[in-house]
C-alpha positions, 0 to 999 in steps of 0.5 A, a space after each residue: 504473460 507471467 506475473 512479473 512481466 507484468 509488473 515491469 509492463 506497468 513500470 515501462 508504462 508510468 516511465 513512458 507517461 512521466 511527463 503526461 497522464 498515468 491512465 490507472 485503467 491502463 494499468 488495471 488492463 496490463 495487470 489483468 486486476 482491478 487497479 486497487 488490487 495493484 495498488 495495495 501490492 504494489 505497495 506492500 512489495 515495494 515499500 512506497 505507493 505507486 504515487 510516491 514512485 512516480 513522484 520520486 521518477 519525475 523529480 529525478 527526472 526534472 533534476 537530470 534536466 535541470 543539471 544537463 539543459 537550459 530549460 527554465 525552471 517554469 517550463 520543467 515545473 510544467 513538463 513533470 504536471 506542477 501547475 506552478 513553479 512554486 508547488 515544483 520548488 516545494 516537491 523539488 526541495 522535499 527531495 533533493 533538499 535545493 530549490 531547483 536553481 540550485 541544481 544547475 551549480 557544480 558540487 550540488 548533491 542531488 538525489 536519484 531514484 532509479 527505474 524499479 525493475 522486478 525480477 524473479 529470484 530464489 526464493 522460498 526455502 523457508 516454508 509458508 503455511 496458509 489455509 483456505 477457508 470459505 466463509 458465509 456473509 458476516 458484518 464487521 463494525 468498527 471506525 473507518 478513516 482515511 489517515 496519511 500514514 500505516 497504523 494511524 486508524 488504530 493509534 486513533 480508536 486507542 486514543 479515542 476510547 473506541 476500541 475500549 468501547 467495541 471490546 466492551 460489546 464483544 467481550 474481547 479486543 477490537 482486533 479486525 483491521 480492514 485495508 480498503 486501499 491507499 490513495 494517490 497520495 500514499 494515504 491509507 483507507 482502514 477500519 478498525 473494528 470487531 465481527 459483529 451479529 447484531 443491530 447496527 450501531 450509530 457511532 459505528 461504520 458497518 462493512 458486509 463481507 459477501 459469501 467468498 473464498 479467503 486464504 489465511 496466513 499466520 504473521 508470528 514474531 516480533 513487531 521489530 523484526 517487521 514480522 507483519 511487513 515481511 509476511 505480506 511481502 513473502 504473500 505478494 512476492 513469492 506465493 500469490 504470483 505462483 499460486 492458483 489464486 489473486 486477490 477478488 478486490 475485497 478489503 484484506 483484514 488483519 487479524 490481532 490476535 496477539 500484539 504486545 509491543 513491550 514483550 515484541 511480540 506479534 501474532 497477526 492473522 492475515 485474511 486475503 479474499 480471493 478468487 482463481 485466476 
């Protein structure tokens, strides 16, 4: 079984449990990787979390019901794991921008978010570069927080005077970003840091890299472009699946080694730990 049925068995699995428990062992099982492993690709292909895709699948869903049936608002809110009316009506309203009585009248607009379906489509033409590098155990430190948002970890040091106060230690910009994950939520957990060969540091966390395999890529271009986003897409979507390599479930780290948003101009270093399939 390939890379991509696999995808569409996990999707065919959440579809079948929309309205019960979504077992993220199950799903770990069907892919064949550890579920945090999925839920950082997931969400690096698709653009939203898994949980943000079950979300919008199950208020689809509760909005279908409501139009077409006499089912009580309670009894839906229930059916799709709200335990109240009123945290369904606030998730229900957030989409579809009516409470849910409303979507039982004529002429009221709705939104639907349909079933994702992955499929393979022609792609590389345009060549990827990459390197494999094998690396001995090193420390990275740095603040590490869990912010409801992409790039919100960041937009703290810089504010903070934390990343003024690494680069004053190491001689050179806090340029490591360390992804450990996204929540059910869609929340991101990172760090922000610098390589570090020294004495830990009180006022900072630490984070020791094992002994292991990583496979580097280049992002460079523009920060408009999402030259940083595509980039991961094209390593999900069209090298890994084909490759010889998956990711071994260690934090990726994004190295800044240019990132100047007045000139857009980027250029990222994206560090993948892995391991063969």
């Amino acid at each position: 079984m390939d890379w991509v049925d696999r995808m569409n068995n996990v999707i065919d699995y959440v579809e079948d449990h929309l309205n019960s428990d979504i077992d993220y062992e199950e799903i770990s099982k069907i892919m064949c990787c550890p579920f945090s492993v999925f839920q950082r690709s997931f969400t690096q292909i698709t653009g939203i979390t898994l949980s943000e895709y079950i979300r919008n699948r199950k208020l689809t869903c509760a909005a279908y019901e409501l139009q077409n049936t006499n089912i009580k608002v309670i009894d839906i809110a229930m059916k799709y794991g709200y335990e109240s009316s009123d945290a369904f009506s606030v998730a229900f309203k957030r989409l579809h921008g009516v409470m849910p009585a409303m979507a039982k009248k004529p002429d009221v607009k709705l939104a639907f978010y349909c079933r994702l379906y992955f499929a393979l489509t022609i792609k590389g033409v345009y060549k990827m570069d990459y390197r494999k590098v094998e690396r001995e155990q090193f420390k990275v430190i740095g603040r590490r927080m869990t912010t409801p948002y992409g790039g919100g970890t960041w937009a703290i040091v810089k504010s903070d005077g934390s990343a003024d106060t690494m680069k004053e230690l190491s001689g050179h910009l806090c340029d490591l970003g360390l992804c450990f994950g996204f929540g059910e939520d869609g929340s991101n957990d990172y760090m922000c840091g610098i390589e570090w060969d020294k004495e830990d540091i009180p006022e900072f966390e630490r984070y020791v890299y094992p002994t292991t395999t990583w496979l580097v890529f280049e992002a460079s271009g523009t920060i408009v472009g999402n030259t940083l986003g595509n980039t991961w897409q094209r390593i999900n979507r069209e090298f890994l699946p084909q490759s010889i390599y998956k990711k071994s479930g260690l934090p990726t780290i994004e190295k800044y080694v240019e990132w100047d948003e007045t000139a857009d101009i980027c250029k990222v270093e994206i560090w993948i730990p892995v391991a063969k399939k």
